[in-house]
DOLUM-256125 format. One record per atom (N, C-alpha, C): atom name; residue number from 1; residue in three letters; x, y, z. Coordinates in nm, 4 decimals, always signed. Example, Ala and Ser with C-alpha at 12.3 -4.5 7.8 and 13.67 -1.06 7.14 Angstrom:
# residues 2
N;1;ALA;+1.3190;-0.5690;+0.7800
CA;1;ALA;+1.2300;-0.4500;+0.7800
C;1;ALA;+1.3200;-0.3300;+0.7800
N;2;SER;+1.2850;-0.2250;+0.7080
CA;2;SER;+1.3670;-0.1060;+0.7140
C;2;SER;+1.2900;+0.0030;+0.7870
END
This chain:
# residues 106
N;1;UNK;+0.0838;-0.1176;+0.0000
CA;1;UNK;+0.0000;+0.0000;+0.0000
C;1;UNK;+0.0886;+0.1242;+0.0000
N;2;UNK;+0.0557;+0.2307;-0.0679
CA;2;UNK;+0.1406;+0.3166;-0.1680
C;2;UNK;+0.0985;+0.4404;-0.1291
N;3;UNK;+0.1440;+0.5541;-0.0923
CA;3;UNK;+0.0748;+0.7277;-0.0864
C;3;UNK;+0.0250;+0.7716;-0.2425
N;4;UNK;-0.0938;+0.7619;-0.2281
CA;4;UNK;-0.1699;+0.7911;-0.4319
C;4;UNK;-0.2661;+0.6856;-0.4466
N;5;UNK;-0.2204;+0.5568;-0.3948
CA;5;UNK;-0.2894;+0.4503;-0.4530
C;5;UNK;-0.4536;+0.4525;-0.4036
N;6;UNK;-0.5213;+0.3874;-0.5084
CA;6;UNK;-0.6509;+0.4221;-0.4764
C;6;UNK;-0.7147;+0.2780;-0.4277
N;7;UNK;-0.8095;+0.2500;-0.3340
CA;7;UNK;-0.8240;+0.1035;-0.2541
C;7;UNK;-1.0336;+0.1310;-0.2066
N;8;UNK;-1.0829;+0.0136;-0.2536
CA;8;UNK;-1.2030;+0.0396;-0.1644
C;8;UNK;-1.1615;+0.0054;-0.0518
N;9;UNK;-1.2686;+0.0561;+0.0400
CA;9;UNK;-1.2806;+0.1063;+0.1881
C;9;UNK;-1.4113;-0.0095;+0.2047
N;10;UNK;-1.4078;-0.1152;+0.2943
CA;10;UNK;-1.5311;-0.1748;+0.3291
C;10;UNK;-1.5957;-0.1628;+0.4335
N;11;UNK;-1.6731;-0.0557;+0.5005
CA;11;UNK;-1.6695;-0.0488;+0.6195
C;11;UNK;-1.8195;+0.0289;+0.5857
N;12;UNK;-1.8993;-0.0509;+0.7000
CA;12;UNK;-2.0545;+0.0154;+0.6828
C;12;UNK;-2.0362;+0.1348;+0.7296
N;13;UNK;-1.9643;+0.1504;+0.8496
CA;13;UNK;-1.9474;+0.2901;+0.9029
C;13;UNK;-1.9711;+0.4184;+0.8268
N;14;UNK;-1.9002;+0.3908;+0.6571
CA;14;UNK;-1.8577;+0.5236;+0.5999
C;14;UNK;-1.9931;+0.4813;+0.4791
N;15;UNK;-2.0087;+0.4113;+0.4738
CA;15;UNK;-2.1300;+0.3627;+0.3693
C;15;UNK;-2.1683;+0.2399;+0.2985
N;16;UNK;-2.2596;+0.2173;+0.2936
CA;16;UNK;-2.3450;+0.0529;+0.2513
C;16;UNK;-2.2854;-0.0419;+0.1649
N;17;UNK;-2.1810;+0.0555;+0.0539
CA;17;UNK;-2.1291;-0.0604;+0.0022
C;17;UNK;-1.9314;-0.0094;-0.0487
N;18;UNK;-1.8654;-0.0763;-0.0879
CA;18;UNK;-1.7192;-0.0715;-0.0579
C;18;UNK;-1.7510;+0.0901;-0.1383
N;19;UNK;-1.6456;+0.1731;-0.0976
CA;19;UNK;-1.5890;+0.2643;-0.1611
C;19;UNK;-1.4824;+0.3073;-0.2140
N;20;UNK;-1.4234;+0.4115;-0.2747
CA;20;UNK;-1.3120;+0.4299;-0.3109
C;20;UNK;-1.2558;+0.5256;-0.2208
N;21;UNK;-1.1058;+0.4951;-0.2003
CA;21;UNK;-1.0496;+0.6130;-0.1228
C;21;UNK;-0.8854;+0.6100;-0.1594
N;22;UNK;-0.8052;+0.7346;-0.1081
CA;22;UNK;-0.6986;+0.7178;-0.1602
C;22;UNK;-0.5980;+0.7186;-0.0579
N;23;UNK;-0.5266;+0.6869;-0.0317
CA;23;UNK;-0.3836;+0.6770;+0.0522
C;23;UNK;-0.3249;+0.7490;+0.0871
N;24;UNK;-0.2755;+0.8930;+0.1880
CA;24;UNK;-0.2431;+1.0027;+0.1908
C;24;UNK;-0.1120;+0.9806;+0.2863
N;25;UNK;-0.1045;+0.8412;+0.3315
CA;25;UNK;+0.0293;+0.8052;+0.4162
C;25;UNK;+0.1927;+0.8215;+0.3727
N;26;UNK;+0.2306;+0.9034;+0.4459
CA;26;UNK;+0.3827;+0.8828;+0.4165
C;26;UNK;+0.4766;+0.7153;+0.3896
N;27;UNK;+0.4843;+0.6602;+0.3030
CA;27;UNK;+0.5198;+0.5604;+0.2826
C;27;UNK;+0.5853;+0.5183;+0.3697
N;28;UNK;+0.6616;+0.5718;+0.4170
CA;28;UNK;+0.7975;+0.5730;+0.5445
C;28;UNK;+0.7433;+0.4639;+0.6448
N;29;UNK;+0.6070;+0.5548;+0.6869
CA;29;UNK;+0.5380;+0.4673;+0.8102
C;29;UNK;+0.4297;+0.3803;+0.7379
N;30;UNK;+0.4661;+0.2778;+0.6797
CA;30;UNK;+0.3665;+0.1386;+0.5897
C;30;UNK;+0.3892;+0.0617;+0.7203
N;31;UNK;+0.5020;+0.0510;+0.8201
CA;31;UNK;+0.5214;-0.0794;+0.9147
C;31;UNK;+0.3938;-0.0750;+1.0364
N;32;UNK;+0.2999;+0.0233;+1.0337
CA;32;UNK;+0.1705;+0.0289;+1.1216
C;32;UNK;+0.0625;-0.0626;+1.0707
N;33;UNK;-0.0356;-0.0998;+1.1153
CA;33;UNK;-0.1461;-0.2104;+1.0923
C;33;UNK;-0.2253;-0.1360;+1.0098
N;34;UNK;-0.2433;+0.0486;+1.0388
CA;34;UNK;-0.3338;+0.1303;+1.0240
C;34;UNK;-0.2845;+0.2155;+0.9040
N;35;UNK;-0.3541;+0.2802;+0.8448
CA;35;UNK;-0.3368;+0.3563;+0.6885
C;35;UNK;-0.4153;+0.4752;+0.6978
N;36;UNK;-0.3633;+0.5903;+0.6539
CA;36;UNK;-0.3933;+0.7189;+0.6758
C;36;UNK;-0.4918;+0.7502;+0.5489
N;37;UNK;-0.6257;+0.7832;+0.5407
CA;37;UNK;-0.6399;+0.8268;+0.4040
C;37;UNK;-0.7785;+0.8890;+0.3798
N;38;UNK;-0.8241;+0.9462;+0.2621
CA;38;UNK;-0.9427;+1.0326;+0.1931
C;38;UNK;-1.0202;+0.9640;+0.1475
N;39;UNK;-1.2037;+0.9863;+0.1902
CA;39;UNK;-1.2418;+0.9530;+0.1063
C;39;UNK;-1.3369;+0.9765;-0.0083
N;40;UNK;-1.3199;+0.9619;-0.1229
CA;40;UNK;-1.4208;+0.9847;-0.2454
C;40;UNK;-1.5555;+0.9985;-0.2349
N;41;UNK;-1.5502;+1.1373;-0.2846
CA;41;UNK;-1.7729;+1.0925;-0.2996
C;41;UNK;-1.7537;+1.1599;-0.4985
N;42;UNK;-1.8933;+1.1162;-0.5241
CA;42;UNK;-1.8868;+1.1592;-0.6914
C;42;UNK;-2.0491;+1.2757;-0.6563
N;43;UNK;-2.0518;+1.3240;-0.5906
CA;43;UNK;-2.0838;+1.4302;-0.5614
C;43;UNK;-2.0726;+1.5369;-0.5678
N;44;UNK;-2.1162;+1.6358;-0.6777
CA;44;UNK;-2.0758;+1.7272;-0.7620
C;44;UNK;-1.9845;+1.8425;-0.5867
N;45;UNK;-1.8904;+1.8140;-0.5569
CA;45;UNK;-1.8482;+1.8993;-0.4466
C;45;UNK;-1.7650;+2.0637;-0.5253
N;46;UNK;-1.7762;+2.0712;-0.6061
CA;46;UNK;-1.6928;+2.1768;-0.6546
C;46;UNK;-1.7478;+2.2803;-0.5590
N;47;UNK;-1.8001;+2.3224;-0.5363
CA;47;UNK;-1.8303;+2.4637;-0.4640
C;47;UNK;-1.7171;+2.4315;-0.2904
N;48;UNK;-1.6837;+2.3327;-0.2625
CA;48;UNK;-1.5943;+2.3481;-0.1290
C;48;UNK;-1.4410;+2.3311;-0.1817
N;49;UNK;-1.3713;+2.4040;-0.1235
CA;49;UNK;-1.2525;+2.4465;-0.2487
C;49;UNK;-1.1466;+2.3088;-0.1000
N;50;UNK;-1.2067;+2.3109;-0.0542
CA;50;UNK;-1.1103;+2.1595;-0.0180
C;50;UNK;-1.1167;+2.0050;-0.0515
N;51;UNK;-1.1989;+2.0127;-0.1391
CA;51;UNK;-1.2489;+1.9100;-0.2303
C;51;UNK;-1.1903;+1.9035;-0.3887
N;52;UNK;-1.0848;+1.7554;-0.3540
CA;52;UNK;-1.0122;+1.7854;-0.5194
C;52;UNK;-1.0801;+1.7269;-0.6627
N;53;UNK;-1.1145;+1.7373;-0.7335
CA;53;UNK;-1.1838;+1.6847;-0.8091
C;53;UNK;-1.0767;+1.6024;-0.9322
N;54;UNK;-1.1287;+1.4756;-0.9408
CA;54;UNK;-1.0724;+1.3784;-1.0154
C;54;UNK;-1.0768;+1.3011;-1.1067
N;55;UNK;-1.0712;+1.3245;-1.2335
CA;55;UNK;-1.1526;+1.2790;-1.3252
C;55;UNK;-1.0788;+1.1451;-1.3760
N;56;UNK;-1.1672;+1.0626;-1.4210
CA;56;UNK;-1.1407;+0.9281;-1.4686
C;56;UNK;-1.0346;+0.8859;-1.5625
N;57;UNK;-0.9458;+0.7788;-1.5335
CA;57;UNK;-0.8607;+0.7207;-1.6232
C;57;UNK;-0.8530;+0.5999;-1.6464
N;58;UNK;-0.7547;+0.5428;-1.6871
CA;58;UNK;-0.6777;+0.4083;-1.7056
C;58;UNK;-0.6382;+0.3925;-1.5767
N;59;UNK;-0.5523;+0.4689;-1.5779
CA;59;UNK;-0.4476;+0.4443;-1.4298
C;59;UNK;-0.5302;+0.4592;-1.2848
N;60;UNK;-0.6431;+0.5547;-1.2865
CA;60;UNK;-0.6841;+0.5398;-1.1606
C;60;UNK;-0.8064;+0.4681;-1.1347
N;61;UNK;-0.8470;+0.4008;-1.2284
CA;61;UNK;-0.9386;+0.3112;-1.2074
C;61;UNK;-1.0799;+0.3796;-1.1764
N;62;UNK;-1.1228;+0.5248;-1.1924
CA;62;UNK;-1.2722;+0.5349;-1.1337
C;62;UNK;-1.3226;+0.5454;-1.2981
N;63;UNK;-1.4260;+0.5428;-1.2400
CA;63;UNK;-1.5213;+0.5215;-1.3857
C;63;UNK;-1.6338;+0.6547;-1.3914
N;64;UNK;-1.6221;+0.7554;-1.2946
CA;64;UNK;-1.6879;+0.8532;-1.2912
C;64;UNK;-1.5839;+0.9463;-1.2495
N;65;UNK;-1.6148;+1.1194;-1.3055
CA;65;UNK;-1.5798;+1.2482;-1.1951
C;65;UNK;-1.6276;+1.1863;-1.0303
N;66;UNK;-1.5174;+1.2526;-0.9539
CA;66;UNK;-1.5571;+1.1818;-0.8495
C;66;UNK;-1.4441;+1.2985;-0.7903
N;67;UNK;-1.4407;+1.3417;-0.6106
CA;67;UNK;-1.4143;+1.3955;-0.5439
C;67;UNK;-1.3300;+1.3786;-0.4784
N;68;UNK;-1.1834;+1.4063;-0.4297
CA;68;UNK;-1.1125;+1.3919;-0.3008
C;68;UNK;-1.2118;+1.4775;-0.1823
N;69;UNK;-1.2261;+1.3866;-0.0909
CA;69;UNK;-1.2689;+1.4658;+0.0631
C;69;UNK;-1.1603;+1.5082;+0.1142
N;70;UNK;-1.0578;+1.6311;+0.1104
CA;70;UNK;-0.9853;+1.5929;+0.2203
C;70;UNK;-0.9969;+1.7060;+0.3365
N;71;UNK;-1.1337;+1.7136;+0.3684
CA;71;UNK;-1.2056;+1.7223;+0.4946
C;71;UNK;-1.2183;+1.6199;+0.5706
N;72;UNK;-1.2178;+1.4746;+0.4952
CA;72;UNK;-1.2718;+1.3624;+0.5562
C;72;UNK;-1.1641;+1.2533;+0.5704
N;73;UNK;-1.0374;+1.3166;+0.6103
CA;73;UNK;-0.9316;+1.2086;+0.6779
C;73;UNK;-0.9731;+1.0970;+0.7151
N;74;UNK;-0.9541;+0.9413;+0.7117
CA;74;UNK;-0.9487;+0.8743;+0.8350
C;74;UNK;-0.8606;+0.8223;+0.8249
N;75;UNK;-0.8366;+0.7556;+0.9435
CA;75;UNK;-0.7467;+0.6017;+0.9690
C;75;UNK;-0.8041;+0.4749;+1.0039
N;76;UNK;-0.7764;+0.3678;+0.9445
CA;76;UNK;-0.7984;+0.2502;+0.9299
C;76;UNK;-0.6943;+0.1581;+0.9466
N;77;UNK;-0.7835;+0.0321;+1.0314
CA;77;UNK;-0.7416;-0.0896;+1.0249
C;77;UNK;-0.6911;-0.1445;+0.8491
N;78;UNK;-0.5324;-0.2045;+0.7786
CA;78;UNK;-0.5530;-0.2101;+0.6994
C;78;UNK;-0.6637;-0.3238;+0.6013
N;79;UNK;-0.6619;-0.3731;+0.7287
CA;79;UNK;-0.7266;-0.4973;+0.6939
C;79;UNK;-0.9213;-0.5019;+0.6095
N;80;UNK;-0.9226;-0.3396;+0.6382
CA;80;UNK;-1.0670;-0.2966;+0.6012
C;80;UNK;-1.0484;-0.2440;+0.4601
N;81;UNK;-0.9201;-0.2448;+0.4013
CA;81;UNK;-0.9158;-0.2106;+0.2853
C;81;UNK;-0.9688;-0.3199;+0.1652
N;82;UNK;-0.9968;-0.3162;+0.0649
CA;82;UNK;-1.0325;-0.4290;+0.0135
C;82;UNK;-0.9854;-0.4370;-0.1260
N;83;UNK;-0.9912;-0.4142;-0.2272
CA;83;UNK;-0.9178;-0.4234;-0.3655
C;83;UNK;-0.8136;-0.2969;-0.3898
N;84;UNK;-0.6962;-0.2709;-0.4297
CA;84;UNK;-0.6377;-0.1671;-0.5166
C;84;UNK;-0.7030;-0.1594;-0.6728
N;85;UNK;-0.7711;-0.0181;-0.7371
CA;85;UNK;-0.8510;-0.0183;-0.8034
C;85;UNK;-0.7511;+0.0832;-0.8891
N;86;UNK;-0.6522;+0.1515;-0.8684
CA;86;UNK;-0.5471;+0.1855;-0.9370
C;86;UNK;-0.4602;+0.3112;-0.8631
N;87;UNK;-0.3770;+0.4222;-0.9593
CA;87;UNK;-0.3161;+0.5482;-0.8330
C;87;UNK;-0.3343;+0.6242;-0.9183
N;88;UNK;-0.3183;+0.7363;-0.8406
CA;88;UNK;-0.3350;+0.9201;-0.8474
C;88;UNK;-0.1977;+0.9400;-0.9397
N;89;UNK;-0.2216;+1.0512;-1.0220
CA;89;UNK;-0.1039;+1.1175;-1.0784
C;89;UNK;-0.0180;+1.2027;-0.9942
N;90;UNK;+0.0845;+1.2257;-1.0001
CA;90;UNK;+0.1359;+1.2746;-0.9449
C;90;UNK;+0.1053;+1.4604;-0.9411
N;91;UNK;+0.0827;+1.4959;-1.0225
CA;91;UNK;-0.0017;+1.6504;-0.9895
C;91;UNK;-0.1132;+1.5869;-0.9405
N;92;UNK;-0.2435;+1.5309;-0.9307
CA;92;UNK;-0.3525;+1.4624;-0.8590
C;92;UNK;-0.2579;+1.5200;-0.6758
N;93;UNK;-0.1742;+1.4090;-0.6781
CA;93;UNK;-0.1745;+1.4004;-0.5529
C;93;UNK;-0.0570;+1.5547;-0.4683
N;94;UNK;+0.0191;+1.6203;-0.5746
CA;94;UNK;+0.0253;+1.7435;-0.5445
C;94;UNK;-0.0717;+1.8656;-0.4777
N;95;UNK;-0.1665;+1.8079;-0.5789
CA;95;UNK;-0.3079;+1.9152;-0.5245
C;95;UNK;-0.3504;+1.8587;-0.4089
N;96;UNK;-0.4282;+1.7381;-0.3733
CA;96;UNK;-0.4461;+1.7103;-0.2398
C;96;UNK;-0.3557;+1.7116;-0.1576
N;97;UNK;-0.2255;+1.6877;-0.1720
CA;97;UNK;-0.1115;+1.7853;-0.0305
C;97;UNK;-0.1381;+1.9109;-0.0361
N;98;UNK;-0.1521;+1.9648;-0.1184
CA;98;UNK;-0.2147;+2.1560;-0.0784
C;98;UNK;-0.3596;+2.1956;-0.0370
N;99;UNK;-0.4042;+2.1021;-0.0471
CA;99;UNK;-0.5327;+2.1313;+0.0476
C;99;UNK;-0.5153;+2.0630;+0.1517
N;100;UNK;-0.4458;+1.9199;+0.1987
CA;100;UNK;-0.4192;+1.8793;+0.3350
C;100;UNK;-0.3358;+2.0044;+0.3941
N;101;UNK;-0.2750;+2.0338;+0.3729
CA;101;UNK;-0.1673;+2.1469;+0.4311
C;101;UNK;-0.2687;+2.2908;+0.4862
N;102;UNK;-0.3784;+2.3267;+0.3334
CA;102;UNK;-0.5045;+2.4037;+0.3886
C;102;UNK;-0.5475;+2.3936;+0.4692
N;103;UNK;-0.6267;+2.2544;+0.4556
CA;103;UNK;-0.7244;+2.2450;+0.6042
C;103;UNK;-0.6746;+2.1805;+0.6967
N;104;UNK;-0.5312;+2.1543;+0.7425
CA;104;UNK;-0.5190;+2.1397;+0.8236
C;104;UNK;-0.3921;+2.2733;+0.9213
N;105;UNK;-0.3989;+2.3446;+0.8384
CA;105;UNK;-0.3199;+2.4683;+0.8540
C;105;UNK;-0.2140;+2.4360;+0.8791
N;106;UNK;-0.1029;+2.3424;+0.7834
CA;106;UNK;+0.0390;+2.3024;+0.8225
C;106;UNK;+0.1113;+2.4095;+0.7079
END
């Protein structure tokens, strides 16, 4: 598990059926059980400017426009992760470090 890579999330907690989310962990620390990361809604979010918007590829596996939350940090057991569905470009994941850095005022 990779910082970019994109993984459903299986957990009723966050919603009824697996989701997509992306990996925001410093690779460094992979030796924890737990995984740092965002998750996707395809919910037209453009109007909240901490919401990255991500449009569909080859490489990242979504099949719709679809949203970075990164209002909506969590951490997880990795074990709740469930398929790798593909990764973020590297500008992709440039922009969501500048809004983690935003909203979290680092």
């Amino acid at each position: 598990m990779k910082r970019g890579e994109i993984w459903t999330l299986r957990d009723r907690h966050y919603a009824s059926k697996a989701r997509p989310v992306v990996i925001i962990q410093n690779d460094a620390f992979d030796i924890f059980d737990s995984v740092i990361l965002c998750l996707f809604t395809s919910f037209d979010s453009s109007q909240f400017e901490v919401r990255v918007p991500i449009t569909p590829s080859p490489e990242n596996g979504l099949h719709s426009l679809s949203y970075v939350m990164t209002d909506k940090i969590v951490t997880v057991d990795k074990t709740m992760l469930g398929e790798k569905i593909g990764i973020l470009s590297d500008a992709d994941m440039a922009l969501i470090s500048e809004h983690l850095r935003k909203i979290l005022a680092l």
